[in-house]
C-alpha positions as CSV (number, residue, x, y, z in Angstrom):
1,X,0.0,0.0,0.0
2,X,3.0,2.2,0.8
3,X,4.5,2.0,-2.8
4,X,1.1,2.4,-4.7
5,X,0.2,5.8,-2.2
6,X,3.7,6.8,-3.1
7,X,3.0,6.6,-7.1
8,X,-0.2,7.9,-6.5
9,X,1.4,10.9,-4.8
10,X,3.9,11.0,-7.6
11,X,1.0,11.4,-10.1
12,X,-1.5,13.6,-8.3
13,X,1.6,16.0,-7.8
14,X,2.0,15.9,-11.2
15,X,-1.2,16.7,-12.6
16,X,-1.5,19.8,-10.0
17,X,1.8,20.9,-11.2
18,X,0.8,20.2,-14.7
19,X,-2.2,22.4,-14.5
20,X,-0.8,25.0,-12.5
21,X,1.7,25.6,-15.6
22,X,-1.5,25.9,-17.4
23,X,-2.7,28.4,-15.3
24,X,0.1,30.8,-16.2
25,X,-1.6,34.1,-18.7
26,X,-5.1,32.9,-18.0
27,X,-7.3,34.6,-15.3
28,X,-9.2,33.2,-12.6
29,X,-12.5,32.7,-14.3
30,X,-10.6,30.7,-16.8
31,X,-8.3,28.6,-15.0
32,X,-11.4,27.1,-13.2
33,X,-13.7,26.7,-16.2
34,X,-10.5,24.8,-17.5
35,X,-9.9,22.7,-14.6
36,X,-13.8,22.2,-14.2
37,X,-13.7,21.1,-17.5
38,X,-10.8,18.6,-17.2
39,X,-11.8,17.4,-13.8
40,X,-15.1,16.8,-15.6
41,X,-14.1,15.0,-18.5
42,X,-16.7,16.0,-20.6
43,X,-15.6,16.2,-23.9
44,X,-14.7,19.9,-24.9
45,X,-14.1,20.6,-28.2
46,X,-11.5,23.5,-27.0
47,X,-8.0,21.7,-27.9
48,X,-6.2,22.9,-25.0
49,X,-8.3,21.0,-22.7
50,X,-8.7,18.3,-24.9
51,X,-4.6,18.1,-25.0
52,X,-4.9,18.2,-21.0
53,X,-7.8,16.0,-20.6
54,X,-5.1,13.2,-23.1
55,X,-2.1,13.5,-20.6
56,X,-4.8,13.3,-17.4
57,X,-6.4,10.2,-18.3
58,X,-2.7,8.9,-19.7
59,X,-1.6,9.3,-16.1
60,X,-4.1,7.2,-15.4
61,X,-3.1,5.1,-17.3
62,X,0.1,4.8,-16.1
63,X,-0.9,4.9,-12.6
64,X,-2.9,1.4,-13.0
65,X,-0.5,-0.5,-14.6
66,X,1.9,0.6,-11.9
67,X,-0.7,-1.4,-9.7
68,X,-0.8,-4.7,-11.9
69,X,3.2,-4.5,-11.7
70,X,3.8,-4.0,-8.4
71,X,1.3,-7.0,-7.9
72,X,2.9,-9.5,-10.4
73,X,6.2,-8.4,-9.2
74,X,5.5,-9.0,-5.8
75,X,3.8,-12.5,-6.1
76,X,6.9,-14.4,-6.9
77,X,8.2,-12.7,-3.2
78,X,5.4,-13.7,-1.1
79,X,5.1,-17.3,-2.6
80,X,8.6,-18.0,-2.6
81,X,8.9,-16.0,1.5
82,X,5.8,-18.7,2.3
83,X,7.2,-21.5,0.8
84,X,10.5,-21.0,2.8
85,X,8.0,-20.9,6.0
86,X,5.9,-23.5,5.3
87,X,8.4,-26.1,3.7
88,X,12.3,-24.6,5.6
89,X,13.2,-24.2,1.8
90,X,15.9,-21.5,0.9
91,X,14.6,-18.3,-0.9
92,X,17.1,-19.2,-4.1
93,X,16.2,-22.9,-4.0
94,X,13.9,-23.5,-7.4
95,X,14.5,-27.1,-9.6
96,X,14.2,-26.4,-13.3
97,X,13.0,-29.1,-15.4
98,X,15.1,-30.8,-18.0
99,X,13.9,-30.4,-21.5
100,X,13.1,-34.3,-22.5
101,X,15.4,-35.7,-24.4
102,X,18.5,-33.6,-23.0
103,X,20.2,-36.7,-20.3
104,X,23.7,-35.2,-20.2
């Protein structure tokens, strides 16, 4: 939970950073219309917000399949750190099949 808060952090950060830089030249009016709108996600035909709305849902993106890594990255860990409780096997332990056919 630590790592995905910390990405999610990373990526919240980001977008208010990202937005912020936006905000630059425009009034206040505008920078919340623009923000309303991407926070929305209501399809705008302006293409500034379309262009932010693009790299908003793209960190998205990103941030779930930092989930689905961390996951399949971290299965292997936890089987292999129960195995060596359950069974007293070392952690670099693992028997590889011979290919049949290969008795050298």
């Amino acid at each position: 939970m630590l790592a995905f808060f910390a990405a999610a952090l990373f990526a919240d950060t980001t977008l208010t950073f990202a937005l912020w830089a936006t905000s630059f030249g425009m009034g206040h009016d505008r920078t919340a219309d623009v923000i309303g709108a991407v926070v929305r996600g209501a399809a705008d035909p302006r293409w500034g917000i379309q262009a932010l709305q693009f790299w908003t849902d793209g960190l998205r993106a990103i941030l779930a399949a930092f989930g689905w890594g961390y996951f399949w990255a971290i299965a292997p860990a936890i089987y292999l750190l129960l195995r060596q409780d359950v069974d007293a096997t070392e952690l670099d332990e693992i028997v590889l099949d011979e290919p049949p056919g290969d008795s050298t």
